[in-house]
C-alpha positions in Angstrom: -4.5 -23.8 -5.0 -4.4 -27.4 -3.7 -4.5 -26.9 -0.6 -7.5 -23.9 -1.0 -9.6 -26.9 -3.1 -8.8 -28.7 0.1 -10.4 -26.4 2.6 -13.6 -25.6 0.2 -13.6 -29.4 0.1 -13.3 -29.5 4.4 -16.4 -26.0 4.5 -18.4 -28.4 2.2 -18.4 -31.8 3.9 -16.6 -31.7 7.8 -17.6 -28.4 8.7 -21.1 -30.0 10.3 -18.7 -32.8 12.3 -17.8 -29.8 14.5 -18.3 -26.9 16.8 -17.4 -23.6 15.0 -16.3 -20.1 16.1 -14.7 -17.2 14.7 -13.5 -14.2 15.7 -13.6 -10.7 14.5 -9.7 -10.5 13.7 -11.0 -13.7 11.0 -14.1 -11.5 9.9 -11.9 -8.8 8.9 -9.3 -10.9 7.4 -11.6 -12.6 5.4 -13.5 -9.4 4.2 -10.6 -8.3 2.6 -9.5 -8.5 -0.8 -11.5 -9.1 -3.8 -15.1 -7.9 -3.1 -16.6 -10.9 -4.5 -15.2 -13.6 -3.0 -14.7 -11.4 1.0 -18.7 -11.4 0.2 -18.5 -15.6 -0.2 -15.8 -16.0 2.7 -18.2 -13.8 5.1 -21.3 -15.5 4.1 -19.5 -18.8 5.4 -18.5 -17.5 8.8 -22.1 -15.4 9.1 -23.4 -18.2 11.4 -20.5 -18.8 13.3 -20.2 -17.3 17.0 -18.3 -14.5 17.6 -15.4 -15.5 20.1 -14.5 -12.3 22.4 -11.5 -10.5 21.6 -11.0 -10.2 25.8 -8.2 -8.4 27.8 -7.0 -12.0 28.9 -6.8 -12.7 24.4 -4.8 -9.2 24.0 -2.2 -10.0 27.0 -1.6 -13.2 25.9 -1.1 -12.3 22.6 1.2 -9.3 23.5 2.9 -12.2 25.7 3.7 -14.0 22.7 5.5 -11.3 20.6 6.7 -10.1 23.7 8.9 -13.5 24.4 9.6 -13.1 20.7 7.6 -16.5 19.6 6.1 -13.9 16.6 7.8 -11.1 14.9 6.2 -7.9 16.0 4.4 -8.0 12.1 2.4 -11.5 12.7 0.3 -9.4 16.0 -2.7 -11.0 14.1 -1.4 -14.0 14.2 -0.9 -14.3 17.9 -4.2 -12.7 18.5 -5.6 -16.1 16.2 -3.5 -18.3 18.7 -4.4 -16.1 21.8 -8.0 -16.4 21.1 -8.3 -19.8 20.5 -5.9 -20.5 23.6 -8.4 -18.5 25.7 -11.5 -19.7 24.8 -10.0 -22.8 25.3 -10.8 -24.7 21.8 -9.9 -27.8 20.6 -8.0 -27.0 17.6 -7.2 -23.3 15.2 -7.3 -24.5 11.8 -5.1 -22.9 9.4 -3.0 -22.4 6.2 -0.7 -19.7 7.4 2.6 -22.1 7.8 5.1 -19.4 8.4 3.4 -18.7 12.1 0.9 -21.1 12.8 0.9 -24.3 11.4 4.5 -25.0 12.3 5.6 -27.3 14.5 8.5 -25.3 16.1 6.7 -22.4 17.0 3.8 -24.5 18.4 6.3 -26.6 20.8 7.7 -22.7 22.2 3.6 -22.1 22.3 3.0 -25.0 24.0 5.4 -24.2 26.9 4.2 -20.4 26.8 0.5 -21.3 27.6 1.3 -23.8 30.0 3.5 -21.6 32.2 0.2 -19.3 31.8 -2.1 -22.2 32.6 -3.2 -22.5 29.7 -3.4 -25.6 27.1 -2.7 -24.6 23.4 -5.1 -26.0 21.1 -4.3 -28.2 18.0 -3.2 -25.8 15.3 -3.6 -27.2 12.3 -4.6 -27.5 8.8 -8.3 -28.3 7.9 -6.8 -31.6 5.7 -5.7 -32.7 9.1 -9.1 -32.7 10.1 -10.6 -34.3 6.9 -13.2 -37.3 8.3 -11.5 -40.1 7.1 -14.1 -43.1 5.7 
């Protein structure tokens, strides 16, 4: 719960310190569950621009289960990273430590989108981007 208190806190007063996107794999993640608060989590992401789910997104994504970075189960999760990686962002922000925010995986990421010329950006947790005072 700490950590969710965290990231309303990081929506409420960093959000504007940025450039935003989102993706449709986030819209429908974040439409699910309870009704009430999909409708609250899809209201905050309404604005945002829609980053293209391309062919190059899905065949680095499929590249990154394929190597076996990501269990054949987190295919969401390397679609988050793929996107992000494509489009060529800054930084993925995150709470999902198991796949994303994990230091590990991101060094085996790292070497992955370099061999495809790519950079990988930051993944991390909105805390890590809290504007420090």
């Amino acid at each position: 719960m700490a950590r969710q208190q965290t990231t309303r806190d990081w929506w409420e007063t960093c959000r504007g310190n940025h450039e935003l996107f989102t993706s449709q794999i986030v819209l429908d993640e974040a439409g699910a569950g309870d009704p009430e608060s999909a409708q609250a989590r899809l209201e905050l992401l309404e604005p945002l621009p829609l980053l293209e789910i391309s062919s190059p997104v899905l065949v680095f994504a499929q590249k990154i289960i394929k190597c076996g970075l990501l269990p054949v189960e987190a295919d969401r999760d390397a679609a988050h990273i793929a996107t992000a990686t494509i489009h060529q962002l800054d930084a993925l922000l995150s709470l999902n430590f198991r796949h994303l925010v994990n230091a590990s995986i991101q060094a085996r990421l790292r070497r992955l989108a370099s061999s495809e010329g790519y950079e990988l950006p930051a993944i991390c947790t909105p805390e890590e981007l809290m504007d420090i005072i």
